[in-house]
SEMIDO-327234 format. One record per residue (C-alpha): x, y, z; residue number from 1; residue in three letters. Coordinates in steps of 0.02 Angstrom, whole numbers, plus 32768, in hexadecimal, padded with zeros to 4 digits. Layout:
! SEMIDO-327234
ATOM;X;Y;Z;NUM;ALA $
...
***
This chain:
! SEMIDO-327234
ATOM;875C;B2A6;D877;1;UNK $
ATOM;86F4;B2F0;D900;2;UNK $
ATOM;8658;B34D;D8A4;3;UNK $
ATOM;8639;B41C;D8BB;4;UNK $
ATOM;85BB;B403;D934;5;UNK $
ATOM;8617;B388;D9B4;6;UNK $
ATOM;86AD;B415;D9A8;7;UNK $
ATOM;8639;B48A;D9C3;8;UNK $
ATOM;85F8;B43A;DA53;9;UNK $
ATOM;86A5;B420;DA9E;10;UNK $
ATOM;86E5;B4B9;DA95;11;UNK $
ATOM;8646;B4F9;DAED;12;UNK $
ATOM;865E;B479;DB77;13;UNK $
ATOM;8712;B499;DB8A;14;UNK $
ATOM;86E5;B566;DB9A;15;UNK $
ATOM;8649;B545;DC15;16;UNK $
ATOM;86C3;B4CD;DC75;17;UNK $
ATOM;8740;B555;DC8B;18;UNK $
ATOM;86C7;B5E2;DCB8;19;UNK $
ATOM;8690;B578;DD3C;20;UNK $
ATOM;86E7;B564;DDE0;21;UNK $
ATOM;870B;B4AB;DE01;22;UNK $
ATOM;86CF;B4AF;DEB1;23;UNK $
ATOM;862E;B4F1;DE95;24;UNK $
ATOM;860B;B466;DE06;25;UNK $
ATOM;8632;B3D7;DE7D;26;UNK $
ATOM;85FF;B42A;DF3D;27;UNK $
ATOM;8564;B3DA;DF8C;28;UNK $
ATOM;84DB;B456;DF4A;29;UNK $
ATOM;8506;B415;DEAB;30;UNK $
ATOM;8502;B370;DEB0;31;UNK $
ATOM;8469;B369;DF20;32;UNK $
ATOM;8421;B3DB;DE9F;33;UNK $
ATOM;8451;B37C;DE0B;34;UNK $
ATOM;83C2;B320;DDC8;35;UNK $
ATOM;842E;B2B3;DD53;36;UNK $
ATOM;849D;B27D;DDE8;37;UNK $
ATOM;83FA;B249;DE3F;38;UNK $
ATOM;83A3;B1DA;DDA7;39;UNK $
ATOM;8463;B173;DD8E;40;UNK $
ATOM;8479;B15D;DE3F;41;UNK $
ATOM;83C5;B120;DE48;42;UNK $
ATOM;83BF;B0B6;DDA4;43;UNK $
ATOM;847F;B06F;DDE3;44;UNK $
ATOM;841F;B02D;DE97;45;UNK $
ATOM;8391;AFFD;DE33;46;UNK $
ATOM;83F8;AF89;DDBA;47;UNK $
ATOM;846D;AF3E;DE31;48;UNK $
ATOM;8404;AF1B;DEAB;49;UNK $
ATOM;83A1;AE7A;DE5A;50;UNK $
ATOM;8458;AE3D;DE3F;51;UNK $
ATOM;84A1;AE67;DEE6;52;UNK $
ATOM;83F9;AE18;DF37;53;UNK $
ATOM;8427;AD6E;DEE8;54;UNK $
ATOM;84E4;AD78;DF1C;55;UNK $
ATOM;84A9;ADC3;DFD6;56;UNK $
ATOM;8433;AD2E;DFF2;57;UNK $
ATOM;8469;AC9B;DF8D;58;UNK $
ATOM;8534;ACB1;DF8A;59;UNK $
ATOM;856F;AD0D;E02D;60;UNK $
ATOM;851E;AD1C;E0DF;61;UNK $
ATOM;8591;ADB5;E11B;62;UNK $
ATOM;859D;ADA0;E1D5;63;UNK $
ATOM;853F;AE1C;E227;64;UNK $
ATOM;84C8;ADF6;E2AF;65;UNK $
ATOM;848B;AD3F;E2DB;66;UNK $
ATOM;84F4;AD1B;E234;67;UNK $
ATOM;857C;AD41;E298;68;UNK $
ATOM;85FC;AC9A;E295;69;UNK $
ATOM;8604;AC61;E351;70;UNK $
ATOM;8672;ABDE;E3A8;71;UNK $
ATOM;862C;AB99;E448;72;UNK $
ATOM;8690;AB76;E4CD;73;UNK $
ATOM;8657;AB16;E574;74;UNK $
ATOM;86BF;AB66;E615;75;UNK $
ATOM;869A;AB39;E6C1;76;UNK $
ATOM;8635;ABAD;E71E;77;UNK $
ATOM;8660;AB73;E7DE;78;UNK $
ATOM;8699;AAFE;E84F;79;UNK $
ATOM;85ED;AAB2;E858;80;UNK $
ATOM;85EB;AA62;E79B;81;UNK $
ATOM;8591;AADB;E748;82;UNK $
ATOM;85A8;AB07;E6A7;83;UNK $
ATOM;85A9;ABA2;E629;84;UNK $
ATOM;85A7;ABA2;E580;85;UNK $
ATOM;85EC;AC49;E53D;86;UNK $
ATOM;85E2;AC5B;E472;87;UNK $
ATOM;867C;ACB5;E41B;88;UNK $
ATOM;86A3;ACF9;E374;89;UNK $
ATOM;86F3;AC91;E305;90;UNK $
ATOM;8787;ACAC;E288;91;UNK $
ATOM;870E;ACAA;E200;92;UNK $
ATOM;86BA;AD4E;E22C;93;UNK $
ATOM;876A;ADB4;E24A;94;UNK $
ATOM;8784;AD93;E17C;95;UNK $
ATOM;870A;AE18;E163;96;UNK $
ATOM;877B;AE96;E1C5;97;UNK $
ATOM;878F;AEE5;E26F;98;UNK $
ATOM;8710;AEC3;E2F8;99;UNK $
ATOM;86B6;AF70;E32F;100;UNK $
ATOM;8642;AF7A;E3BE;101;UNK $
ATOM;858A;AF72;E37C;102;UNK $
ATOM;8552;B016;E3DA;103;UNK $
ATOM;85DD;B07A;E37B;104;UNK $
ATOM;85C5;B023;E2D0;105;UNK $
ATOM;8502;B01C;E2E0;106;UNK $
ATOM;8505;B0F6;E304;107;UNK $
ATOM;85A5;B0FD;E289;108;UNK $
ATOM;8531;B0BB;E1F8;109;UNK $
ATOM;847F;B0FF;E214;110;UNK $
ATOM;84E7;B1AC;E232;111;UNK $
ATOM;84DB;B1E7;E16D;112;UNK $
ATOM;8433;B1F1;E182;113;UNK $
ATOM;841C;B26E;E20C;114;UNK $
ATOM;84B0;B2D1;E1BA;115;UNK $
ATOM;843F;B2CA;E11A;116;UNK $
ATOM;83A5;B304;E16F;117;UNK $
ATOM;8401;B393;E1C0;118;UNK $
ATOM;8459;B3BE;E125;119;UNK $
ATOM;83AA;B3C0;E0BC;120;UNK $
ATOM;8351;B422;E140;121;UNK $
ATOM;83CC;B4A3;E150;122;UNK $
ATOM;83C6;B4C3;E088;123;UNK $
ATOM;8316;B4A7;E08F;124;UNK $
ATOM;82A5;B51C;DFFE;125;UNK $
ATOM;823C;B568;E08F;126;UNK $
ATOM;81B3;B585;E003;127;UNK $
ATOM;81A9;B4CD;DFE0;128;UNK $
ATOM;81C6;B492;E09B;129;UNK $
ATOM;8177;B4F4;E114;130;UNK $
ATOM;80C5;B4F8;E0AD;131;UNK $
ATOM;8096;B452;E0AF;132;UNK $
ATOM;807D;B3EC;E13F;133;UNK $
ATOM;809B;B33C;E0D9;134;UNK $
ATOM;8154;B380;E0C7;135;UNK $
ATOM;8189;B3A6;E154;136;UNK $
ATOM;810C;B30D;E19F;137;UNK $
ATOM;816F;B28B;E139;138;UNK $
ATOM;821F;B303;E16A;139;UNK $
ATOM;81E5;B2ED;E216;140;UNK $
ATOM;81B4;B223;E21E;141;UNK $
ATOM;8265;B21F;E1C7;142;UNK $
ATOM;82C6;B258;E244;143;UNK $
ATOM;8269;B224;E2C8;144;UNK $
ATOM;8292;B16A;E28D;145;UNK $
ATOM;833D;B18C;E266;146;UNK $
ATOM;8368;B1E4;E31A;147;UNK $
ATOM;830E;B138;E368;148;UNK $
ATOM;8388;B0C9;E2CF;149;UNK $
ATOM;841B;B13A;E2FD;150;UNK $
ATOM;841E;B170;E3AF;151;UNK $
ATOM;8391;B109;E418;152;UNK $
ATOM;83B0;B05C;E3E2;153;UNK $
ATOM;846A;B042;E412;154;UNK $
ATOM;845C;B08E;E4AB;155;UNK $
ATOM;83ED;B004;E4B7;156;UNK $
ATOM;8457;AF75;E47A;157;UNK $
ATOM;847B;AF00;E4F7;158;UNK $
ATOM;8531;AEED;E52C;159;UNK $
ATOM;8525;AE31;E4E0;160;UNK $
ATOM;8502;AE64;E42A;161;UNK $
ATOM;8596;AE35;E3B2;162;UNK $
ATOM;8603;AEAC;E36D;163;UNK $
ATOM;85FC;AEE7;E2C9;164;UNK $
ATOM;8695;AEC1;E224;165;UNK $
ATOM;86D9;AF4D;E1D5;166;UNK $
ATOM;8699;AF1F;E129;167;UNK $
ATOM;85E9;AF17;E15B;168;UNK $
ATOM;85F2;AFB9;E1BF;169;UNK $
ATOM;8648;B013;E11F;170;UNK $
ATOM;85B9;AFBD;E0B3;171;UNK $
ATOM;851C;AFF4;E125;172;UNK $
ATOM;8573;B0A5;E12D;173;UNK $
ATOM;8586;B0A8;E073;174;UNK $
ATOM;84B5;B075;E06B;175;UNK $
ATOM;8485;B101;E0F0;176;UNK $
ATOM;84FC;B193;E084;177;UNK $
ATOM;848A;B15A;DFF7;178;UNK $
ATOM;83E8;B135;E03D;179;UNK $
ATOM;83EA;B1E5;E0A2;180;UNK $
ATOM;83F8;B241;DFED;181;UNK $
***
C-alpha cells in the first residue's frame, strides 16, 4: 500500500506535469539548463569511460586512420619495369559500415561543436559573459580551435588520406554532441 505522503507526492507530480506544456519541459533551454541532466550525463562518461578505455585499447582497434586495414597491391607503372605499390582498403574495414570521404566525415563530426558554441553564445547571460574577459577568453580560444578542428584542417587533408566507416563517424559525432555541452 503506497503511504500518504508518496500519494501525495504523485498526485502533485501528475498536476505539475499537466500544467506544464510538454515542449517546454523537454526544448533545449531546458535541458541545457537542467543541472540534474548535466551531473548524470557527466557521472555516466565518467563511469564508462575506465571500462570503455580497456575495451577501446585492449579488445578492438576500430579502423580509423593508420589503423585503417590495407591490402597492397604491386601494379606496373610503365613500360620501363618500374613498379608502384598502391595500398587499398581491405574487406575488414567495410564491416564497420560505409566508406565516407575523410574531409566530409572529419567536418561532419567536429560540426556539434561549432553548432554548440553558436547556440551558447546566442543564449548567452550578457551579465555573466560580456564582464569578464576569462569568459569570453576561454569562449574565444574555444572556437578558435574548433573552427581550425572543423573547417581548416580538412581543407587541408591530403587527397591520399583514407576514408572514414560509418560507425566511427556516428561514434566521433556522438563524442562532439556531448563534449560541446
Amino acid at each position: 500500500q503506497p503511504t500518504p505522503y508518496l500519494l501525495f507526492i504523485t498526485k502533485k507530480f501528475i498536476k505539475n506535469f499537466r500544467d506544464t506544456k510538454i515542449m517546454e519541459v523537454y526544448s533545449m533551454t531546458y535541458i541545457l539548463n537542467n543541472e540534474d541532466i548535466h551531473r548524470y550525463l557527466s557521472l555516466f562518461i565518467l563511469f564508462i569511460s575506465l571500462p570503455m578505455y580497456f575495451t577501446l585499447t585492449r579488445k578492438i582497434t576500430a579502423p580509423f586512420g593508420k589503423h585503417t586495414p590495407l591490402k597492397s597491391t604491386t601494379t606496373n607503372k610503365n613500360t620501363t619495369g618500374q613498379t608502384k605499390n598502391t595500398n587499398t582498403i581491405s574487406n575488414d574495414a567495410h564491416k564497420w559500415g560505409a566508406l565516407v570521404n575523410p574531409k566530409i566525415a572529419w567536418f561532419l563530426f567536429e560540426s556539434p561543436n561549432l553548432v554548440w558554441s553558436y547556440y551558447a553564445y546566442q543564449n548567452r547571460q550578457i551579465q555573466v559573459f560580456d564582464t569578464s574577459i576569462a569568459n569570453r577568453t576561454l569562449f574565444a580560444l574555444f572556437v578558435i580551435h574548433y573552427v581550425n578542428r572543423c573547417i581548416i584542417y580538412p581543407l587541408k587533408m591530403k587527397k591520399s588520406s583514407t576514408p572514414v566507416n560509418l560507425a566511427i563517424l556516428s561514434s566521433a559525432f556522438f563524442f562532439c554532441s556531448i563534449n560541446g555541452l
